[in-house]
C-alpha positions in Angstrom: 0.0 0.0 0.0 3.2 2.1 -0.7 2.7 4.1 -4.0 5.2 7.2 -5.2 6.3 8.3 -8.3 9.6 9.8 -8.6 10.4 12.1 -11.6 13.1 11.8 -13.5 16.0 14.5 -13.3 15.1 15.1 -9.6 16.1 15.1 -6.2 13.9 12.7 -3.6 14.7 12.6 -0.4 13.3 9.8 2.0 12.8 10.2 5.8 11.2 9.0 8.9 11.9 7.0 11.8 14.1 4.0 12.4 12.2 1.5 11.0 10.0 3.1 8.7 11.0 1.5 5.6 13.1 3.8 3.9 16.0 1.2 3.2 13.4 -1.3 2.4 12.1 0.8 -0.3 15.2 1.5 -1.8 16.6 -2.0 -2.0 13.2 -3.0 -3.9 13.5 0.2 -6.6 17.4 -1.2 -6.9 16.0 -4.5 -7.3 17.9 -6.0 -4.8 14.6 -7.5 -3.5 11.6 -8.3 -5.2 8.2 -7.0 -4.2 5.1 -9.6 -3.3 2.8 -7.2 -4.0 2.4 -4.4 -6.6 5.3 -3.7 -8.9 8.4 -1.5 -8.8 8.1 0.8 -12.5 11.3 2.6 -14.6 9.7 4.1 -17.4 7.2 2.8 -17.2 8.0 -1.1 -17.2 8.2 -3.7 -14.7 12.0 -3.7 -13.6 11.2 -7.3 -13.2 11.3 -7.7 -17.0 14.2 -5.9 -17.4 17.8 -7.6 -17.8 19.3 -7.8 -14.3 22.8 -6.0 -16.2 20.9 -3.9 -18.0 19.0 -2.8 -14.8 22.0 -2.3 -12.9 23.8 -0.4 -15.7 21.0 2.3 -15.2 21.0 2.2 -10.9 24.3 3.6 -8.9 23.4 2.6 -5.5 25.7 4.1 -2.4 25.0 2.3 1.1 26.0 3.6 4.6 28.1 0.2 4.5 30.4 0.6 1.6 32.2 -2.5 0.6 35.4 -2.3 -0.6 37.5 -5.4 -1.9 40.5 -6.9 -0.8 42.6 -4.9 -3.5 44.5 -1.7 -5.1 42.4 1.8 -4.8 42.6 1.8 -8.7 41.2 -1.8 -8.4 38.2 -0.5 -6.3 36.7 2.6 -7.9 37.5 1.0 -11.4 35.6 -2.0 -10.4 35.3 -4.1 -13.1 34.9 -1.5 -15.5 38.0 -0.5 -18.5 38.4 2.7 -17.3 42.0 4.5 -17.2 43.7 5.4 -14.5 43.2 8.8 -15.8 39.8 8.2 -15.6 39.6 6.8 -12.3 41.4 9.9 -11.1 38.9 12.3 -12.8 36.2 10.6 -10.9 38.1 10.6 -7.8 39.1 14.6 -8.0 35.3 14.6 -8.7 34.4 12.4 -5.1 37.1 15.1 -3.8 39.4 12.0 -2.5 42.0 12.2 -5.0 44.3 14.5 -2.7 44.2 11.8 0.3 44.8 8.5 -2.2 47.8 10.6 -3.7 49.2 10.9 -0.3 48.9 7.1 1.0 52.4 5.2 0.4 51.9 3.6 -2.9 48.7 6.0 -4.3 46.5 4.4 -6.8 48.6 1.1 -6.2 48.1 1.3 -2.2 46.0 -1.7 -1.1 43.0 -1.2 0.6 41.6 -4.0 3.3 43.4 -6.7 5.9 46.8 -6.3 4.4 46.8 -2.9 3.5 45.5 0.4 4.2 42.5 1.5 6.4 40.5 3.7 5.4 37.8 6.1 7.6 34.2 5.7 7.3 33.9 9.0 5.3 36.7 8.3 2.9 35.2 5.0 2.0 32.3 6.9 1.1 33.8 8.9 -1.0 35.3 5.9 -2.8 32.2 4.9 -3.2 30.9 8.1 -4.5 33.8 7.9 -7.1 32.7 4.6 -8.4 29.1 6.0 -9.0 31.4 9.0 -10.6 32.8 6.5 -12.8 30.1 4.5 -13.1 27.4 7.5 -14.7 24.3 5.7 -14.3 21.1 7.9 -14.5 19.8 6.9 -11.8 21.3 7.4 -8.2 20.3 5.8 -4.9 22.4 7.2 -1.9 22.1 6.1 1.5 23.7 9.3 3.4 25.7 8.2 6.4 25.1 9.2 10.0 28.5 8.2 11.5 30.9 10.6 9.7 30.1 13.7 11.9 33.1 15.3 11.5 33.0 18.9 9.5 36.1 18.2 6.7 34.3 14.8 6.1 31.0 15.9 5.5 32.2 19.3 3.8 33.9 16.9 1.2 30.6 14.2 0.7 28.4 17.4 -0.1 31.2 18.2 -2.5 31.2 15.3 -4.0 27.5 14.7 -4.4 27.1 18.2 -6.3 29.3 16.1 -8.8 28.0 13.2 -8.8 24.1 14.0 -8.5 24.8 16.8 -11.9 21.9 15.6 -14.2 20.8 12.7 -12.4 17.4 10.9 -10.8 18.4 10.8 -7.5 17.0 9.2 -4.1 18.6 9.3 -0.8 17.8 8.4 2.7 18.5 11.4 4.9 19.4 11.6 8.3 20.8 14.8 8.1 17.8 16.9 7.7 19.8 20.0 6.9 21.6 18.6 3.7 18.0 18.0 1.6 16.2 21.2 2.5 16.4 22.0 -1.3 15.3 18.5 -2.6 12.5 18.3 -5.0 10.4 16.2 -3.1 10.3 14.2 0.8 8.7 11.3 0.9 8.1 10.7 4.9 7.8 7.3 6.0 6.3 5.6 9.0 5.6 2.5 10.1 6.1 1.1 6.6 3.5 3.8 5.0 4.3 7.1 3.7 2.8 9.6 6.2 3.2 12.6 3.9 5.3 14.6 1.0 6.1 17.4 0.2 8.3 20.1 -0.1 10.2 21.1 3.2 8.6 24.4 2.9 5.2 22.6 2.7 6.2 20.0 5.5 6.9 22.8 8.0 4.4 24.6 7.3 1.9 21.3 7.6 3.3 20.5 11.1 3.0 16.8 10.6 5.5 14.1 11.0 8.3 16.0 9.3 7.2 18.9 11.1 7.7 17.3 14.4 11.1 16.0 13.0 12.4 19.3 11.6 12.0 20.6 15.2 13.3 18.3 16.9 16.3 18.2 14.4 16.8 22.4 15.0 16.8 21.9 18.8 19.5 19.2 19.0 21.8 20.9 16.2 21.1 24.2 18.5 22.0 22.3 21.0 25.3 20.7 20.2 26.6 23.9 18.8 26.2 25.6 22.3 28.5 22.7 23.5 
């Protein structure tokens, strides 16, 4: 009983409370899970009956738990893909992480995991983001991390997402109610359902859920600034 459209070329923004199935919503758009009920639409067609590769050529998804492989840096924002090492640095310049991989011992050739290199949770973001970079699918499904509090390391992710979401169809879970004030549309879920949508403006000015969130939100950033 979940039904949205999302338009293409925009920026939609899910929230809600712990729970409220804003990650389960994303996995079934990705097709990472099929629905029992209903049917997930791009353009218009069942993504069911599209190719799994050609599906996935289309979808760049970016979880809060970025996997990144046993391997080289080049290895894992190139990811499978013929790109150049120029490339790969354009993308990376682009995720605004090029500076930090230039500086580890062995740069592009430094090995990331168990026997190399570890590497924050906000610069594994942005390696992530680079991949999408790389990757240019039109359709972008970002999962916007709660951990990486720190001001340099959230600075550099809203850099990077100016690049990366340039021209796309773009949904992301928000925590951080601050960074999708200007999004195109919030789609509020609770309890599985979406309570309401809007604009923030519009949300606000409701006082509904979101409403009750925004405040909430204000208060608590007040609050840790007076610390």
């Amino acid at each position: 009983n979940v039904s949205l459209s999302i338009p293409e070329n925009t920026i939609t923004a899910f929230v809600g409370p712990s729970g409220g199935g804003k990650s389960t919503i994303t996995k079934l758009i990705a097709g990472f899970w099929d629905v029992t009920d209903g049917a997930v639409k791009l353009d218009g067609t069942d993504i069911r009956k599209i190719p799994l590769s050609q599906l996935m050529d289309q979808i760049a998804y970016i979880s809060q738990d970025n996997y990144l492989f046993d391997e080289t840096v080049l290895e894992n924002i190139r990811m499978g893909t013929n790109a150049s090492e120029e490339e790969v640095r354009q993308a990376a310049r682009a995720a605004q992480i090029d500076d930090f991989i230039m500086g580890l011992p062995k740069g592009y050739q430094t090995r990331i995991g168990d026997e190399g290199v570890k590497l924050s949770g906000g610069q594994q973001q942005r390696i992530s983001i680079a991949r999408a970079i790389l990757k240019d699918a039109p359709i972008v499904v970002f999962d916007e991390a709660t951990s990486y509090s720190d001001i340099e390391n959230e600075h550099k992710i809203q850099l990077a997402l100016q690049n990366l979401l340039k021209g796309k169809t773009t949904i992301m879970i928000a925590h951080r109610l601050h960074t999708i004030r200007d999004a195109d549309k919030i789609v509020v879920f609770q309890d599985g359902t979406v309570a309401e949508q809007g604009t923030h403006q519009e949300l606000v000015k409701k006082g509904g859920v979101y409403g009750r969130m925004w405040e909430i939100y204000t208060q608590a950033t007040i609050g840790k600034e007076a610390v």
